[in-house]
N, C-alpha and C positions, 0 to 999 in steps of 0.2 A: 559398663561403668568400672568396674571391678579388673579390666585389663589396663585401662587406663591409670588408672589409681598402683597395682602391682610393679609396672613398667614404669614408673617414674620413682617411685620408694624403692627399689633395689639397685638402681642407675646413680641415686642421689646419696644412699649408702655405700656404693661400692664400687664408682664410678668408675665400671668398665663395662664395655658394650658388650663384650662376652658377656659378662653375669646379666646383660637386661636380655638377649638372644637364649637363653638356659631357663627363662621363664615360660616363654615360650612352648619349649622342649619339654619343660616339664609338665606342660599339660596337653603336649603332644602324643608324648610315650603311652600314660595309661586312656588317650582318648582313641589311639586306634591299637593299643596292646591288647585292649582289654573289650574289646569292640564283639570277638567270634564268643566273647562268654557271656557278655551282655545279651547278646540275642538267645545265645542257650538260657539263661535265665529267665529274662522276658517271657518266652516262648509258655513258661513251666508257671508262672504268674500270675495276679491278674493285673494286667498293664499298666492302669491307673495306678495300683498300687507302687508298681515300679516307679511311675513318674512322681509319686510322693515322696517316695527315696533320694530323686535325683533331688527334689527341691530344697529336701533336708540336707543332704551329701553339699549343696552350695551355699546353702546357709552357714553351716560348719564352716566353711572356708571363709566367709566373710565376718566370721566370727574369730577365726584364727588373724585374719588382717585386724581388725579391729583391737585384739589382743593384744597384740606384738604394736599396736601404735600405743597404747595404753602405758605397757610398760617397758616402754621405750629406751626409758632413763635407767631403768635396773636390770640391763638384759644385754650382753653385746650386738655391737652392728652383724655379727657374723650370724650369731644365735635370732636376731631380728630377720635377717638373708633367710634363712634355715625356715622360719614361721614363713616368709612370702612363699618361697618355693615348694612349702608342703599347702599352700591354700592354694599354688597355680594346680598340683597335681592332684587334689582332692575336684577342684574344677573340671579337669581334664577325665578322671573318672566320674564322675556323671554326668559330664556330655556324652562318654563311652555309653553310657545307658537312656539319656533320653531320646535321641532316633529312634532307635527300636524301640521303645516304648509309646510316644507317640504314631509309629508307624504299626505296632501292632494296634492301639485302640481306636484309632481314627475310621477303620472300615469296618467297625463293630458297634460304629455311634450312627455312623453317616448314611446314608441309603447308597446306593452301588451307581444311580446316574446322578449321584452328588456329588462324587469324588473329587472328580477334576476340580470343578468350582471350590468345596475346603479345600485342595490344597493350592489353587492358586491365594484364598484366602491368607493361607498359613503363613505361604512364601511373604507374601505383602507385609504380613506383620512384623517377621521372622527380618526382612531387610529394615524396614522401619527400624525394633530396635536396633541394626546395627549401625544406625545413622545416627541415633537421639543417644544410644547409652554410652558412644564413647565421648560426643558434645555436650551431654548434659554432666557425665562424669567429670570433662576439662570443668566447664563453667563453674561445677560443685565447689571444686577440689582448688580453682584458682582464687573464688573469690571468698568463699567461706573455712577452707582450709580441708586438709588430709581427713580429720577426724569427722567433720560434718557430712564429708561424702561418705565415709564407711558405714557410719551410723543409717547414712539415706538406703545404703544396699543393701544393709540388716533387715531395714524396714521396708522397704520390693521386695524381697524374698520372704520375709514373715508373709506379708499381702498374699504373696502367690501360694504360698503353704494354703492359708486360709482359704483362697480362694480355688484351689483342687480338692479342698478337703471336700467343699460344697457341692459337687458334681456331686448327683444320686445315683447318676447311670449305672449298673453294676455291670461289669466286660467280663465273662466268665472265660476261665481258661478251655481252649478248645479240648474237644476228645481225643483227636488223632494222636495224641505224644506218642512218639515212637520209641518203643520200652526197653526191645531186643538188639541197640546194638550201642556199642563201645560210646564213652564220651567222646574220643577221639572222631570219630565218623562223626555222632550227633556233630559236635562243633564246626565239622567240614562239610556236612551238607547243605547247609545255606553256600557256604562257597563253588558247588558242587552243580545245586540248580541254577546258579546264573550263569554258571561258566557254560549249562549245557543248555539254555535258556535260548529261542530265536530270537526275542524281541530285549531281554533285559540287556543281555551279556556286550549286544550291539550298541544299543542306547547309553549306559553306562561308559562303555570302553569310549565313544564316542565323547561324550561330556566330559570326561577322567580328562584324554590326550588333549584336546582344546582349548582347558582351564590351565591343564599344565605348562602347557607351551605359549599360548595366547594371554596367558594372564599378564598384568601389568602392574600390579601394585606395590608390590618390591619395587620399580623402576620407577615411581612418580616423581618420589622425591629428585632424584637427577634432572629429569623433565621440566622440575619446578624451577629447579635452582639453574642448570645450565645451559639448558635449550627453549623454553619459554619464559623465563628469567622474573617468574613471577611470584617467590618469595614462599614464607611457609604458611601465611594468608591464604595465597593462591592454592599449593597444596592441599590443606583444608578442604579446598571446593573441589580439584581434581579427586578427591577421595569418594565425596561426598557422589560423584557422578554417575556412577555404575549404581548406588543405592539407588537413587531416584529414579530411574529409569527400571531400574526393577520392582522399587515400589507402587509405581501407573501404571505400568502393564501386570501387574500382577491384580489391580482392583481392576481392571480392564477386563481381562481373564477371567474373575469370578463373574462377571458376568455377560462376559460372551466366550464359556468353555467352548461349547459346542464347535466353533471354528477350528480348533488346534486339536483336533483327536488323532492327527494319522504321523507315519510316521515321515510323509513327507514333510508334513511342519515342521519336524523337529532338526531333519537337516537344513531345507534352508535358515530356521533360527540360527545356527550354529555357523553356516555360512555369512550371515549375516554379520553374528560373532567375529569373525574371521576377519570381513571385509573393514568394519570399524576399528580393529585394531590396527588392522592396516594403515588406515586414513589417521589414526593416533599419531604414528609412528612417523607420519609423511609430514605432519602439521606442523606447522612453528608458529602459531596462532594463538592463544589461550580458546579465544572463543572454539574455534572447532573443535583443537581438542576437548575440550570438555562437551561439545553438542556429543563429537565420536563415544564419551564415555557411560554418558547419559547413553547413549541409542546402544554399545555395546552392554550394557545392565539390563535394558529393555529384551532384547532378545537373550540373552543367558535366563530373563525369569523365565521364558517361553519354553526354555529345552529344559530347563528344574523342574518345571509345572508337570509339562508333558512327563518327563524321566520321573517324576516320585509318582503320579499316578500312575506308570507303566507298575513300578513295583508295588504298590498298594494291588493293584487290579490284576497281576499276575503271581501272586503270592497265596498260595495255600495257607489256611489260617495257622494251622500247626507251625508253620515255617517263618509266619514273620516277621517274629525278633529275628532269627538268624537270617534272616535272606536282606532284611535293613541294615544291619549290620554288617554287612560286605555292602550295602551300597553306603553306610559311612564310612567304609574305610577306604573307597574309591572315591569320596568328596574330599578326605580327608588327605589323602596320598596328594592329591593335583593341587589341593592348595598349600599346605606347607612345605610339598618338595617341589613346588612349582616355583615357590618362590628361589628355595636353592638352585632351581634353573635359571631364571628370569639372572639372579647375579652372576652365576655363567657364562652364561652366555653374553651378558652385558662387560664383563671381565676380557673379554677375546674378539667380541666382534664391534661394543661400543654400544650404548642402551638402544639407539633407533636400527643398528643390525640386529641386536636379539631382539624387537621389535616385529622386527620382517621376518626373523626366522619362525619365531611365535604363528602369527598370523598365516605363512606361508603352510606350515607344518597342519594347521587348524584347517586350514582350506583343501588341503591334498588330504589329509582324513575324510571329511566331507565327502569327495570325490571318489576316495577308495571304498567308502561305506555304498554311499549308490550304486556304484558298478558290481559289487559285492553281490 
């Protein structure tokens, strides 16, 4: 809700598309800067704890939006610029801290043939809100105004304070901390064990190149307006597409895990991946495309589900704040710099060429990974 609401107040102040792209960035920087310290921390913690922080840490920032609406009228538009962009980078640092945090306490709460199941759970939830907080964010914010949606995200995140504080469960910090070497190593051996990892380093790299290349949603709006000619109505539903599809098979998932345990699932998903983006990129249809985005979401929840229980179930407890923390910063790399691909490439080869090249690139990984 709260991106929604950022990215229209600083576009409407400043009206230039650089300063709405800088919001962005600014909760880019400390969400994967600050990512290898987050896990060092986490690690040293007790998790929950952590994730109280994070909830406080965003409250703070919609308190800071809140602020700068308030005193609007006594404050420059620059200095109001100035309040957005430290609430996008306060946001941005504790997403740096909640993955690790939730990936440290989840296999400390959950029993070990549960996992898969919470975290297709999780992912469910986790796409839900990103379908509802930035639709109910617009709805907020168009019909009742700026101040009433600020106020609503004050009060979800108070809820969610409350509502963490209530877990009894206590997640004790593990034994193993490793005492005798540099912070510099602590900080790089989560980078260290995946990279020398058989199942993670493969899983990851594989999901990373895919999203990066395959990804689409830099491109829709073009899609919307000049090749299916379906307006920013239409876009809306293009967005909403890969949600939905990840949100059914993710409640699919929690309860039929057992299916998708091996690591052949998780290539064909990915192939899958591949093939729909494909079939995106060929369509001049609305309807398909949108079947292809829906079924391209579907299978990307299959390879998240699979790939976060890979690193919950292969992660030493001592290790993982830091070993989640390189896996957000390979979700985090493939989708903000994927986007700077996705224009790229659409820049030089035309959106349905960087389309194919997407998809293409996604399919010959696949391939390279199995023979592998």
């Amino acid at each position: 809700m709260q991106a929604v609401i950022l990215g229209w107040q600083i576009y409407d102040l400043l009206k230039d598309p650089l300063a709405f792209g800088m919001i962005g960035l600014s909760e880019a920087v400390p969400a994967i800067g600050l990512a290898l310290f987050a896990g060092y921390i986490v690690d040293r913690v007790q998790p929950l704890l952590a994730y109280r922080a994070v909830i406080i840490t965003s409250l703070i920032s919609a308190l800071v939006v809140l602020g700068a609406h308030i005193y609007q009228l006594e404050i420059s538009i620059y200095t109001q610029a100035g309040f957005l962009y430290f609430a996008a980078f306060l946001t941005g640092t504790a997403r740096s801290f909640a993955g690790p945090a939730v990936f440290t306490a989840v296999p400390r709460m959950v029993a070990r043939d549960q996992l898969l199941k919470s975290t297709a759970l999780m992912s469910s939830y986790m796409q839900a809100a990103r379908v509802l907080g930035p639709a109910v964010g617009g709805v907020i914010f168009g019909f009742l105004g700026v101040l009433t949606a600020v106020i609503s995200i004050t009060c979800f995140l108070f809820l969610s304070l409350v509502t963490i504080l209530l877990i009894k469960t206590k997640v004790e910090v593990p034994n193993q901390l490793s005492k005798d070497i540099s912070l510099k190593q602590e900080l790089l051996s989560g980078v260290k064990f995946v990279f020398s990892h058989p199942i993670l380093f493969p899983a990851l790299s594989l999901d990373m190149i895919s999203v990066l290349f395959a990804g689409v949603t830099a491109l829709l709006p073009i899609f919307a307006k000049e090749i299916l000619m379906i307006g920013p109505k239409g876009l809306g539903i293009l967005r909403a597409g890969p949600a939905i599809g990840a949100v059914c098979m993710g409640f699919y998932l929690a309860k039929n895990s057992h299916q998708f345990r091996t690591g052949k699932a998780l290539l064909l998903a990915v192939a899958g991946f591949g093939v729909c983006i494909f079939i995106f990129g060929f369509s001049q249809t609305f309807a398909v495309s949108f079947i292809a985005l829906i079924l391209s979401g579907a299978f990307d929840s299959i390879s998240m589900v699979i790939r976060s229980a890979a690193v919950q179930l292969s992660s030493p407890d001592h290790m993982r704040g830091k070993i989640s923390a390189v896996n957000s910063i390979f979700i985090g790399s493939s989708n903000e710099i994927g986007e700077l691909e996705s224009g790229l490439a659409a820049k030089f080869l035309g959106p349905i060429g960087a389309v194919y090249l997407g998809a293409g690139v996604c399919l010959m990984t696949v391939a390279t990974t199995f023979f592998i």
